[in-house]
N, C-alpha and C positions, 0 to 999 in steps of 0.2 A: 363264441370266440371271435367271430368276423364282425358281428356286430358293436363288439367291444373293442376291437382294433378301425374300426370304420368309426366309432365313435372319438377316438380319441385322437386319428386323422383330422377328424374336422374339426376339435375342440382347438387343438395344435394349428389349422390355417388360419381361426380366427382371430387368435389373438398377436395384434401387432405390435410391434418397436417404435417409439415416438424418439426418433437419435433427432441431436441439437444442430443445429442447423451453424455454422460458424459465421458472425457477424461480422467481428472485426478482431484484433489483436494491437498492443505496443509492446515495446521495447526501451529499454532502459540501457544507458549505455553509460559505464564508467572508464574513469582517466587510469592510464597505469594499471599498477595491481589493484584497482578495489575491485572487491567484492561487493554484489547486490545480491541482497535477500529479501524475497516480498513474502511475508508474514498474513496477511490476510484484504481481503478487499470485501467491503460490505457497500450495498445500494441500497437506497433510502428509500424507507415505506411509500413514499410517494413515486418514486421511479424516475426524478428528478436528475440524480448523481449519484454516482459510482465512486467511491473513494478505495483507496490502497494505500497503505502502510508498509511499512521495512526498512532492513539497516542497507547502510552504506558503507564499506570501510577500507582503509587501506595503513594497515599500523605503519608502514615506514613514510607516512608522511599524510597532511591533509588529500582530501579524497573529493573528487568531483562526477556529479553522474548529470546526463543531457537526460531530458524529460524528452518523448513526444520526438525525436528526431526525423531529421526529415519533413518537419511541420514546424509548431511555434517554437523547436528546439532550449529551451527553458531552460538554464544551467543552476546547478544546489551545489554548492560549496560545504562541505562541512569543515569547520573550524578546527575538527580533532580528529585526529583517529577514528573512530566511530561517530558514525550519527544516525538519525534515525528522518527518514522522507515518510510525506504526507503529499498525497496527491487526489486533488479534485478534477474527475472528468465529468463526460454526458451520456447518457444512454448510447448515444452513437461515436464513444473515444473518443472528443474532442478533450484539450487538453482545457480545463479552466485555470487550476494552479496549482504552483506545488511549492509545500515547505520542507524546510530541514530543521532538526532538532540536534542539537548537539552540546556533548556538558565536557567539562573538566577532566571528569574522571568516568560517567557509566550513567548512560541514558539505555531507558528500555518502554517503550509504547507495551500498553497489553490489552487497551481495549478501545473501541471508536463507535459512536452512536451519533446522531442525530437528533433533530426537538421539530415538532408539526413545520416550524416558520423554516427549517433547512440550514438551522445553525449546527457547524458538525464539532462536536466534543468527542477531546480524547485521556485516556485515563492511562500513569505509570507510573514509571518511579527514575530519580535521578539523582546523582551522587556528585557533591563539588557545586560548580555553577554551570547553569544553561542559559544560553541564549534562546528565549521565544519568539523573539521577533523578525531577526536575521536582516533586517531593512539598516540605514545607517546610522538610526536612533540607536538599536541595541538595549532592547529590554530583556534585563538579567535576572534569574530568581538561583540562592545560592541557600544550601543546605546547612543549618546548624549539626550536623552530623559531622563525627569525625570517627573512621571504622579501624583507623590505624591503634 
């Protein structure tokens, strides 16, 4: 019996905790009432960049969130009610960039992947028209769909 409890003493001191060590954190900061939700963040097999996805929204009126504040403070406007952020950082939170997506009627992100060269692709679905580009050309892709 002692050797059984002395045995399982020591099996119990060997084996240790490997807890994560905290590097860094952001914050995301919106206008008014929006709401931010971040949905998921995925790092690239190569360990290059850290991206994060989620909505932004504030239905009584367009919705603004500050990237990175406090630093390169980066402002995303969304055009509607809801929209959906895209944000590229660095292994050490640096901010590189960030988009906003927003449609007509219902945008939703559901998935984000990468390709060897660090092209980052994202995959969803959207209702009405969206703005992809958000710069002051405004490149628009608009749904043959009508659900009414």
């Amino acid at each position: 019996m002692k050797t059984t409890l002395l045995l399982i003493a020591l099996i119990s001191c060997t084996i240790s905790v490997n807890a994560q060590i905290h590097e860094w954190s952001k914050g995301i900061i919106g206008t008014g009432n929006t709401a931010i939700h971040g949905y998921k963040t995925y790092a690239e097999p190569s360990g290059n960049a850290i991206y994060t996805y989620g909505e932004h929204s504030d239905f009584d009126s367009e919705n603004s969130i500050t990237l990175d504040p406090g630093g390169i403070n980066q402002v995303l406007t969304g055009e509607f009610a809801s929209s959906y952020y895209l944000i590229k950082m660095t292994p050490e939170g640096q901010l590189v960039w960030g988009q906003t997506f927003s449609s007509t009627s219902y945008v939703f992100i559901q998935d984000i992947s990468t390709d060897a060269a660090g092209n980052c692709y994202i995959a969803g679905i959207f209702l009405g028209t969206m703005d992809v580009d958000n710069s002051s050309t405004n490149y628009t892709l608009t749904t043959n769909t009508d659900l009414t």
